[in-house]
Backbone bond lengths (Angstrom), bond angles and torsions (degrees), N, CA, C in turn:
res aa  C-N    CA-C-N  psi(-1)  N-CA   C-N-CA  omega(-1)  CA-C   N-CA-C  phi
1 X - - - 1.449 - - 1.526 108.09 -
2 X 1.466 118.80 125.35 1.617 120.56 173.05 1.318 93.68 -104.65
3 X 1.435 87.26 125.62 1.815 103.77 170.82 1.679 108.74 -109.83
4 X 1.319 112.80 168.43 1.553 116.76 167.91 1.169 99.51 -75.88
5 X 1.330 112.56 171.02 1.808 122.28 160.84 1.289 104.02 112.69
6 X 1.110 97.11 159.38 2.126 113.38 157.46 1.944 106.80 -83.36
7 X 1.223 96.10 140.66 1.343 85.69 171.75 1.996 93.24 -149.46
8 X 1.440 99.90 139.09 1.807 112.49 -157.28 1.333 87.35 -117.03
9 X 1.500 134.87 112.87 1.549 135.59 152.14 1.184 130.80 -91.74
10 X 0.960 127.30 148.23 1.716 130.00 166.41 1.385 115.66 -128.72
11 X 1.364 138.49 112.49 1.271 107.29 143.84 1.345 151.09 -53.27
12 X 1.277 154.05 154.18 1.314 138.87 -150.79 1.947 85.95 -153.29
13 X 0.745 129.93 -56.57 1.790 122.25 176.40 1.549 97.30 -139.66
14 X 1.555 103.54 173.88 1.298 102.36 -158.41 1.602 137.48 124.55
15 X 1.039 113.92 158.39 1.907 115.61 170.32 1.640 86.32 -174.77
16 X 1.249 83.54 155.56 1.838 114.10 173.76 1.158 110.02 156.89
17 X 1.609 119.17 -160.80 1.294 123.35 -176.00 1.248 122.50 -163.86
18 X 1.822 126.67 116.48 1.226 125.04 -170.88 1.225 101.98 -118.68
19 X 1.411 81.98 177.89 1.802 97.30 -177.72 1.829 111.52 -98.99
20 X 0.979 122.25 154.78 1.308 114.40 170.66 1.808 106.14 -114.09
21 X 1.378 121.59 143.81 1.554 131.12 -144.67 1.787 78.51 -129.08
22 X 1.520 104.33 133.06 1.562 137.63 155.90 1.154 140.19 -117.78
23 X 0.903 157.96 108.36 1.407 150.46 166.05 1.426 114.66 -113.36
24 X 1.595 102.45 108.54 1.194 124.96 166.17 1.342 135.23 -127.05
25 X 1.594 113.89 137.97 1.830 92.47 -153.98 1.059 143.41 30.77
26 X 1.344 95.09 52.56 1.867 114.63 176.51 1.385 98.64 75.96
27 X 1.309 148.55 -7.02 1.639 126.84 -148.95 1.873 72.33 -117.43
28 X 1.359 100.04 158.65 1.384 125.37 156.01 1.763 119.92 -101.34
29 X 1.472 90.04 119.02 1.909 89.98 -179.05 1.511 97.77 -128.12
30 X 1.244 94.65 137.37 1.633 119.63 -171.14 1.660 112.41 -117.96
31 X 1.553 101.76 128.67 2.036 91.82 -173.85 1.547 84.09 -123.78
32 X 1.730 108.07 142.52 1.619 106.35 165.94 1.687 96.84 -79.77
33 X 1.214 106.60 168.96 1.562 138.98 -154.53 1.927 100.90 -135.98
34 X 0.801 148.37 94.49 1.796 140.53 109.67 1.263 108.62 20.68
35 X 1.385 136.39 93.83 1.773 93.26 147.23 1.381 125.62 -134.61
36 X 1.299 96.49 129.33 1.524 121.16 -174.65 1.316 127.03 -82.16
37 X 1.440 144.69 -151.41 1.368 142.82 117.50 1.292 114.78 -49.35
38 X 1.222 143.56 120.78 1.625 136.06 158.33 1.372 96.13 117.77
39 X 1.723 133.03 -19.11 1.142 106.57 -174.81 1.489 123.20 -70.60
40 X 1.192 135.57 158.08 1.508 148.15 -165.01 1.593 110.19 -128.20
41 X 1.512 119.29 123.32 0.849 104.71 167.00 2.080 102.64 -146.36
42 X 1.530 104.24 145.15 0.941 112.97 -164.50 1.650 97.33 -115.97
43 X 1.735 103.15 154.66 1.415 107.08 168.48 1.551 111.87 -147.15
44 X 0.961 125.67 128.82 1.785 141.64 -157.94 1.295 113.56 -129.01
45 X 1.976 95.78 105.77 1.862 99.66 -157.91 1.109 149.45 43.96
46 X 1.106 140.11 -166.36 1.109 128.64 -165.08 1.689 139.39 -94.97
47 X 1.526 93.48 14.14 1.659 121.92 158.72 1.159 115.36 -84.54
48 X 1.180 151.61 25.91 1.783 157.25 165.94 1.439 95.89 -160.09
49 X 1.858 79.71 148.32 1.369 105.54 -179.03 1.508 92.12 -135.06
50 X 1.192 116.34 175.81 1.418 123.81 157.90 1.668 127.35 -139.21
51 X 1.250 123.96 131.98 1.501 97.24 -174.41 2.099 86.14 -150.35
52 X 1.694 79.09 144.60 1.528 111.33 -176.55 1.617 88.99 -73.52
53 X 1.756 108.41 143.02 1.620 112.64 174.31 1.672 86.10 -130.28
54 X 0.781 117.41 -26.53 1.577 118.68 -173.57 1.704 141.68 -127.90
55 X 1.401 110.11 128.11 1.777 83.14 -166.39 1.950 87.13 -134.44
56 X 1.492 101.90 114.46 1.679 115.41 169.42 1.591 126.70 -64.45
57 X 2.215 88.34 -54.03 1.772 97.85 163.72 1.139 70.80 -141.68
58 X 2.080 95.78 161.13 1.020 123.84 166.85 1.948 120.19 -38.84
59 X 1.304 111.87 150.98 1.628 121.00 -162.90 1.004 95.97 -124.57
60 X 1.816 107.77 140.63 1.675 132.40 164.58 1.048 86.13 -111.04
61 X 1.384 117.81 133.07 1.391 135.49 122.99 1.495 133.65 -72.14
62 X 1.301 122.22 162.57 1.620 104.18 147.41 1.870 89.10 -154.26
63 X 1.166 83.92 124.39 1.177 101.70 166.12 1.671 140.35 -122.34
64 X 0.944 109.90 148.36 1.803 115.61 -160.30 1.807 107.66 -119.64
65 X 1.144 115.44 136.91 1.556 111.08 -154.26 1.564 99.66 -147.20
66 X 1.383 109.98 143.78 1.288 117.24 -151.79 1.660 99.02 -147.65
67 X 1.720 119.57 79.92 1.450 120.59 -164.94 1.690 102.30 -93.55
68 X 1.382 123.55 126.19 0.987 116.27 142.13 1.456 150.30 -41.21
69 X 1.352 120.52 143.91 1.291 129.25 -152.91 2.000 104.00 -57.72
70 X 0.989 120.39 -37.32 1.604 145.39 -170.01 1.913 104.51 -152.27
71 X 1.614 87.94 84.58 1.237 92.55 -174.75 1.728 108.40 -77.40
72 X 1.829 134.69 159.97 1.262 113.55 168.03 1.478 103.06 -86.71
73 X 1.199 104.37 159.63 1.456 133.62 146.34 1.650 106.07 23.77
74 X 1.280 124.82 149.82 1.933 109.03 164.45 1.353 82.57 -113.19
75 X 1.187 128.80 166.65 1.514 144.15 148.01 1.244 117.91 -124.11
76 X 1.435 109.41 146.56 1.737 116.58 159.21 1.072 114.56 -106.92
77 X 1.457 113.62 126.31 1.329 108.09 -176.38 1.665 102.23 -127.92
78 X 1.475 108.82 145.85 1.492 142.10 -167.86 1.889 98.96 -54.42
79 X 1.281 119.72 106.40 1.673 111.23 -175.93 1.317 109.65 -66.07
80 X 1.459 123.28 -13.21 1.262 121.11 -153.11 1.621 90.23 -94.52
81 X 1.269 127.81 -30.17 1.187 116.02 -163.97 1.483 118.16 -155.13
82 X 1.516 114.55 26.80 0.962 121.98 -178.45 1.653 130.62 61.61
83 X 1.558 131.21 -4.03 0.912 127.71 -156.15 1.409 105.82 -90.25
84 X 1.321 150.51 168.81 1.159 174.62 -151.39 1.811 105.91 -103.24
85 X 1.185 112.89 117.19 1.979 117.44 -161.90 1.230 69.85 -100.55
86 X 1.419 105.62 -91.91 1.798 115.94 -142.98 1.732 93.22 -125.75
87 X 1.424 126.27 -174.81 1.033 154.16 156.81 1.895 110.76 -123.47
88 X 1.090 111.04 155.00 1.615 121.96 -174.04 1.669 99.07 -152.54
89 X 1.190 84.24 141.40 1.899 90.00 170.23 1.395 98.70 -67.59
90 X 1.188 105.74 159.93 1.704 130.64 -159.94 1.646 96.75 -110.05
91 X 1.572 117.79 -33.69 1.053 123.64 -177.43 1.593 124.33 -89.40
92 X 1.125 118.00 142.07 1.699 125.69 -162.32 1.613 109.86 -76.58
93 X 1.384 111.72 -37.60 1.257 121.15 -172.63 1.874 98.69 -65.50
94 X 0.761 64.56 -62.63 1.860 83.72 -177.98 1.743 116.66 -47.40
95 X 1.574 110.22 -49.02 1.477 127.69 142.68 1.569 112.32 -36.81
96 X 1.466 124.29 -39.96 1.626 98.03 -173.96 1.410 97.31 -98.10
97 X 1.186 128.99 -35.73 1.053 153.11 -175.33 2.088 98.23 -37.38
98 X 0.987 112.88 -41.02 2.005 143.34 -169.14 1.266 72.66 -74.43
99 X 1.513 123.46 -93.71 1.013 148.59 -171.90 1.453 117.75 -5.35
100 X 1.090 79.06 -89.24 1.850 108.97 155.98 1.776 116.62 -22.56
101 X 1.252 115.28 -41.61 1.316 130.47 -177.77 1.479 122.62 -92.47
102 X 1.582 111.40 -28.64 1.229 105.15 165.68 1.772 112.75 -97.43
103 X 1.218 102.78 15.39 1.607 93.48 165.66 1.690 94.88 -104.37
104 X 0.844 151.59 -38.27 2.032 152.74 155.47 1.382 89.53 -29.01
105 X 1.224 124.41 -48.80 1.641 111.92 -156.07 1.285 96.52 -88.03
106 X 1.105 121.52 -44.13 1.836 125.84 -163.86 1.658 98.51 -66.49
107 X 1.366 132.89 -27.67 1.261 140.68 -172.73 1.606 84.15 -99.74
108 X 0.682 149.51 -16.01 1.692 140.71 171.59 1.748 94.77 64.25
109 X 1.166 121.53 64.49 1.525 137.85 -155.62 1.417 92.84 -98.23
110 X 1.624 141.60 76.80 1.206 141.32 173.63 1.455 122.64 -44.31
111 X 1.008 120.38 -28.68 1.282 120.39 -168.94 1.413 110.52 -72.22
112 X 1.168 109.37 -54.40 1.512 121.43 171.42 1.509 127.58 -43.77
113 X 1.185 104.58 -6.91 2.001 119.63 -163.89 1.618 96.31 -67.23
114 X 1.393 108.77 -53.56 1.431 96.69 178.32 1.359 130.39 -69.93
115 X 1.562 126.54 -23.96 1.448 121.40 159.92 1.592 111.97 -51.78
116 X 1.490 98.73 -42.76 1.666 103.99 -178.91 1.451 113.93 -51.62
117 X 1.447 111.97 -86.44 1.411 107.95 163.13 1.684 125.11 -26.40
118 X 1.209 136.50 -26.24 1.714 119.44 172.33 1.241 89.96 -82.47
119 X 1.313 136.32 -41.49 1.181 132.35 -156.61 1.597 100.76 -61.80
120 X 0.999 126.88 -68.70 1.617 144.74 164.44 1.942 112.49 -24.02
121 X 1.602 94.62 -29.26 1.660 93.31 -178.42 1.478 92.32 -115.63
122 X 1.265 115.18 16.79 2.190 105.77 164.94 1.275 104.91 -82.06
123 X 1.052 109.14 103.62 1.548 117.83 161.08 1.638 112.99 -47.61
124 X 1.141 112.25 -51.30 1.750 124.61 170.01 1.515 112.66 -54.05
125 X 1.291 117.42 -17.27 1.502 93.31 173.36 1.143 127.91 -96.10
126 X 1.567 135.65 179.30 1.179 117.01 -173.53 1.526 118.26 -75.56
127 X 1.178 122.21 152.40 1.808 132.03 -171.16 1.417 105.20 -30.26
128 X 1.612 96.69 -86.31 1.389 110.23 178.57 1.753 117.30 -41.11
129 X 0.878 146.13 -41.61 1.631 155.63 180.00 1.186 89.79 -56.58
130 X 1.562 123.17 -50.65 1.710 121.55 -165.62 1.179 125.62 -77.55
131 X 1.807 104.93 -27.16 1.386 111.36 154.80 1.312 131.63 -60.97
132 X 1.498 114.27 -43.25 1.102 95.60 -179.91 1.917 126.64 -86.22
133 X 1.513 93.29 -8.65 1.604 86.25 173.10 1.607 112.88 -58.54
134 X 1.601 110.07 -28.22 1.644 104.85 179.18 1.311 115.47 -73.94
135 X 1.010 95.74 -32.20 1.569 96.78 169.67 1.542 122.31 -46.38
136 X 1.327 93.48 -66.31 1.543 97.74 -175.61 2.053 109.67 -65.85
137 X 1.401 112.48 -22.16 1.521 127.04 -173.43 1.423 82.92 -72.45
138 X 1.181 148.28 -40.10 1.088 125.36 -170.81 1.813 134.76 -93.86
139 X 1.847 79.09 -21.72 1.768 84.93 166.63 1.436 106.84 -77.81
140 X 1.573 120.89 -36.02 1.341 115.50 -173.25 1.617 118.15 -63.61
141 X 1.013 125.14 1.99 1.872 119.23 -140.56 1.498 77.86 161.36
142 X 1.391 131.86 88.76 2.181 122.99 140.72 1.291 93.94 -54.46
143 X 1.321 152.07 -90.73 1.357 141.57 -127.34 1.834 110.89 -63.18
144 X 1.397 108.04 -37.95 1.554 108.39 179.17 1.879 103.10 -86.47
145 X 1.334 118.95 -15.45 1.400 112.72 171.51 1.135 123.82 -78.10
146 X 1.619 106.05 -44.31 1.619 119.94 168.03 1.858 104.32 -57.07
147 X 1.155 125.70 -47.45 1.521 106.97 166.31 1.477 138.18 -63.34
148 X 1.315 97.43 -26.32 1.518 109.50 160.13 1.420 125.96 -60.90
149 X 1.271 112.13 -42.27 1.589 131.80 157.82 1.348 112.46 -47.12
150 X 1.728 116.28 -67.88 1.447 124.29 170.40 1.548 104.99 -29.52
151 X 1.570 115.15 -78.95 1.463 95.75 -160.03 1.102 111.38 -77.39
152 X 1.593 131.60 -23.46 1.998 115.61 175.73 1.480 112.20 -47.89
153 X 1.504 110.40 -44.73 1.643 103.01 178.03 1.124 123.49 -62.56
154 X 1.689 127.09 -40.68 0.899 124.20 -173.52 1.573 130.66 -60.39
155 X 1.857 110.33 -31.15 1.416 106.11 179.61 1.180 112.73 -103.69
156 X 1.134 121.26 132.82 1.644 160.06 -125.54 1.948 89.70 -76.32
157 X 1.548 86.54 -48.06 1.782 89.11 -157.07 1.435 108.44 -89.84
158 X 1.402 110.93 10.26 1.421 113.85 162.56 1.424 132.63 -67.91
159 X 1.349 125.99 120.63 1.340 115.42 -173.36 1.453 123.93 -69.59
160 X 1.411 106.16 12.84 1.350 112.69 -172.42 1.374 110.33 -121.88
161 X 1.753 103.20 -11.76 1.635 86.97 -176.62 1.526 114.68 -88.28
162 X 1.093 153.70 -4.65 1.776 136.58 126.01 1.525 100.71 4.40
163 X 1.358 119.36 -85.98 1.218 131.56 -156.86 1.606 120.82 -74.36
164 X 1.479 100.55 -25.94 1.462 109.26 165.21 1.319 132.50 -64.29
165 X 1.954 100.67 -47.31 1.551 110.85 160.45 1.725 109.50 -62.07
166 X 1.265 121.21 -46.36 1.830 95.87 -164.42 1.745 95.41 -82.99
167 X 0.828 144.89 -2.89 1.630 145.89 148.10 1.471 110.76 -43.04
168 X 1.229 105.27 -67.55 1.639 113.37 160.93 1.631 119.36 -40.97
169 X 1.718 116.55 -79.06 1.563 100.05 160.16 0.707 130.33 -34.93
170 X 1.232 124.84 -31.50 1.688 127.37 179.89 1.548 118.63 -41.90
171 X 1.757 98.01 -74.49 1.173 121.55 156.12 1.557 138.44 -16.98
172 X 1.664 98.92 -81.54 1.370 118.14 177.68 1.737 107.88 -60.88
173 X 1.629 130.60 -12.47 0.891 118.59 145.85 1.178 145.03 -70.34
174 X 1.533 102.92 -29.05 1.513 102.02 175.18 1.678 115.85 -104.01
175 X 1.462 107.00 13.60 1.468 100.76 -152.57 2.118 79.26 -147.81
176 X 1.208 105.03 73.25 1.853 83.50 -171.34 1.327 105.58 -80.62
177 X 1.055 123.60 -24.21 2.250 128.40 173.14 1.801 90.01 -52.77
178 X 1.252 130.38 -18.98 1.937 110.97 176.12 1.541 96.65 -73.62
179 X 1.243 128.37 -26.32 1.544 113.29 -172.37 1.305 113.30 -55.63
180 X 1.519 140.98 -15.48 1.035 102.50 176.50 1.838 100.91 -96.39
181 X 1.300 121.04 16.41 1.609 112.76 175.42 1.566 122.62 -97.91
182 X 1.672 97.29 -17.07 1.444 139.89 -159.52 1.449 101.73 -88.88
183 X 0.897 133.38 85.72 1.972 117.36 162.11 1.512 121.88 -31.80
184 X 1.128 141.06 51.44 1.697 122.66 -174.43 0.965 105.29 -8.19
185 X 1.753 118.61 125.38 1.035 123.70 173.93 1.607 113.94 -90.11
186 X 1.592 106.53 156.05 1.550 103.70 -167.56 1.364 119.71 -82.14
């Protein structure tokens, strides 16, 4: 996982062995790591990652963390081949905020469908937050989710409709009785 931020390590007790994570000019470069008492390891925005592969004796850390105000995006990216898994908001608020939404949905919490749904057509909020309110707008309520879908795909300057229209193909392929609830998208 590449996160934003500074992040300052120390070991303090301990042995094992991690890898240290790069991305530079698109390529991913990976260095193994020692770790001892005293080892240090630093990571600076959202081009390093770090991840533990090994533990000899149990490990102290202490670590010191330094998040930007509007952090970007975290990503996971595939070690084997550099490619792009997922994206995650970078931001915490926004993190519980997700959070927050799949426990409404997991409780199938009706009331909430309509905050969900505006939420899902705020262009102003962040991506991910907007995804998942449709998400859940659509398990809670198909007919008011599937319209929520309808219009995110439909306007052009939405940052969501990419994903709204092939959501839709998605659908109308496997599901062709939604076409008449479904707008074909253009």
């Amino acid at each position: 996982m590449f996160e934003d931020g500074e992040v300052h390590e120390i070991l303090l007790s301990g042995a094992g062995a991690a890898l240290v994570h790069r991305l530079t000019s698109g390529r991913l470069e990976s260095e193994a790591i020692a770790l001892a008492p005293g080892t240090r390891l630093v990571r600076n925005g959202p081009d390093t990652a770090r991840q533990i592969i090994g533990v000899t004796r149990p490990l102290l850390l202490l670590q010191c963390v330094r998040e930007p105000a509007n952090p970007a995006p975290s990503r996971e990216i595939a070690l084997e081949d550099g490619r792009l898994l997922k994206t995650i908001s970078g931001c915490k608020r926004t993190s519980q905020q997700i959070m927050a939404l799949a426990v409404l949905g997991a409780l199938e919490h009706r009331p909430a469908m309509a905050d969900m749904a505006q939420l899902a057509r705020d262009g102003s909020a962040p991506r991910d937050l907007r995804w998942e309110a449709l998400r859940h707008t659509l398990a809670l309520d198909a007919g008011e989710g599937l319209a929520v879908l309808t219009a995110v795909a439909s306007d052009p300057a939405d940052a969501l409709s990419g994903a709204a229209t092939a959501l839709q193909n998605q659908l109308l392929a496997s599901r062709p009785e939604l076409a008449a609830v479904i707008k074909e998208p253009a």
